[in-house]
LUMPA-506736 format. One record per residue (C-alpha): residue in one letter; chain; x, y, z. Coordinates in nm, 3 decimals. Example, Ala and Ser with C-alpha at 12.3 -4.5 7.8 and 13.67 -1.06 7.14 Angstrom:
LUMPA-506736
{A; A; {1.230; -0.450; 0.780}}
{S; A; {1.367; -0.106; 0.714}}
***
This chain:
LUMPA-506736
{X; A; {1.271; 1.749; -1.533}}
{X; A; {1.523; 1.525; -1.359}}
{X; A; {1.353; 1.441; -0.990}}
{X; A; {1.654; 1.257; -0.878}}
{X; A; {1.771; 1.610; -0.831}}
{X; A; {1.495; 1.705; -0.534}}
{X; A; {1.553; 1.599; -0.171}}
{X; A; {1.277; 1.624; 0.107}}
{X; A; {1.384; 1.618; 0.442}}
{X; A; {1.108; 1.636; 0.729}}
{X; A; {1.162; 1.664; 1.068}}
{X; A; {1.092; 1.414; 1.291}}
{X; A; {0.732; 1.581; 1.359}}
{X; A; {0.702; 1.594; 0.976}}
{X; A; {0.739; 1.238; 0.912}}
{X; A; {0.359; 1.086; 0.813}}
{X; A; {0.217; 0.877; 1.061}}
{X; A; {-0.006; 0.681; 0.845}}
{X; A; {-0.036; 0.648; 0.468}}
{X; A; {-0.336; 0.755; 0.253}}
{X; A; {-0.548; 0.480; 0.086}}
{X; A; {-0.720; 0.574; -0.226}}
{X; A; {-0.928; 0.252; -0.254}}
{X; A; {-1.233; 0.423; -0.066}}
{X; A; {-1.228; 0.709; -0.219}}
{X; A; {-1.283; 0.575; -0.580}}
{X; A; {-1.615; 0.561; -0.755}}
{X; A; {-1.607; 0.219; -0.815}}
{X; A; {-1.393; -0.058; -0.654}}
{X; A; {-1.123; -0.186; -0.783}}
{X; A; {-1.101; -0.539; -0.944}}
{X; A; {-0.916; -0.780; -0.723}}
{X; A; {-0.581; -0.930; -0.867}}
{X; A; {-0.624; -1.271; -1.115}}
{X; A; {-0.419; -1.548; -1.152}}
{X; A; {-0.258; -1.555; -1.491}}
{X; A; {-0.306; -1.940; -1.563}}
{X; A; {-0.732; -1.954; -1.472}}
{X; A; {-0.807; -1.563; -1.542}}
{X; A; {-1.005; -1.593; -1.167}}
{X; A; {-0.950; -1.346; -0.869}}
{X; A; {-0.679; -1.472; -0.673}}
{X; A; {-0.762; -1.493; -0.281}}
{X; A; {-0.539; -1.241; -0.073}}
{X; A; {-0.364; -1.577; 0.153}}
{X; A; {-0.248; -1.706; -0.251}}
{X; A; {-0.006; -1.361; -0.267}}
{X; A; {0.152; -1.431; 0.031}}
{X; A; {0.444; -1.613; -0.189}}
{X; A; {0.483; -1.330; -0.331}}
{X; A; {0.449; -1.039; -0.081}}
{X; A; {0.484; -0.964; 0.309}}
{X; A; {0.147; -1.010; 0.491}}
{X; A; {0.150; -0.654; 0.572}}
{X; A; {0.156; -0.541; 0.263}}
{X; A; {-0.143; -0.757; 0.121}}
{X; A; {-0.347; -0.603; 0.429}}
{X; A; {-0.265; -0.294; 0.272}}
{X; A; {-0.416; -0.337; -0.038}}
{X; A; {-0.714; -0.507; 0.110}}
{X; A; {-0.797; -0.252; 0.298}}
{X; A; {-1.070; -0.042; 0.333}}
{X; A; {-0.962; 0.197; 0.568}}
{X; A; {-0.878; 0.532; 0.444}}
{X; A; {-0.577; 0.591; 0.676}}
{X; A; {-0.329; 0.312; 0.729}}
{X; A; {-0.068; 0.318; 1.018}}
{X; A; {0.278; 0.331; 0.907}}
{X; A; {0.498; 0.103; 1.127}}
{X; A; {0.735; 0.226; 1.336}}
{X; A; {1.009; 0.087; 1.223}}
{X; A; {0.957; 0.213; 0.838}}
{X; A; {0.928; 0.545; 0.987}}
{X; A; {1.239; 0.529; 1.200}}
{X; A; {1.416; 0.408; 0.887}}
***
């Protein structure tokens, strides 16, 4: 099945508010990123070369809900 055939399009009510975190939901937690060189969990503050702040909170998180920003939703 192709799915770059389907559209969604929501009305502005329709549009989420918040995503869903799975994290604590799961059984067990999930094991926290490594650095490739040392094989040891990186701390969050080390991704932040790589990724937006935001977006490291996100997979931090424990929350089960997480508040989209307005500006993704506008978008």
């Amino acid at each position: 099945m192709d799915l770059a055939r389907f559209r969604f399009d929501l009305s502005v009510e329709e549009v989420p508010t918040s995503w869903y975190n799975i994290l604590p939901d799961l059984p067990e937690a999930v094991p926290p990123p490594l650095n490739p060189k040392t094989g040891e969990p990186v701390d969050p503050s080390a991704l932040t070369a790589l990724f937006p702040k935001a977006l490291i909170e996100q997979e931090v998180s424990g929350e089960r809900y997480i508040p989209i920003p307005a500006a993704v939703r506008e978008a």
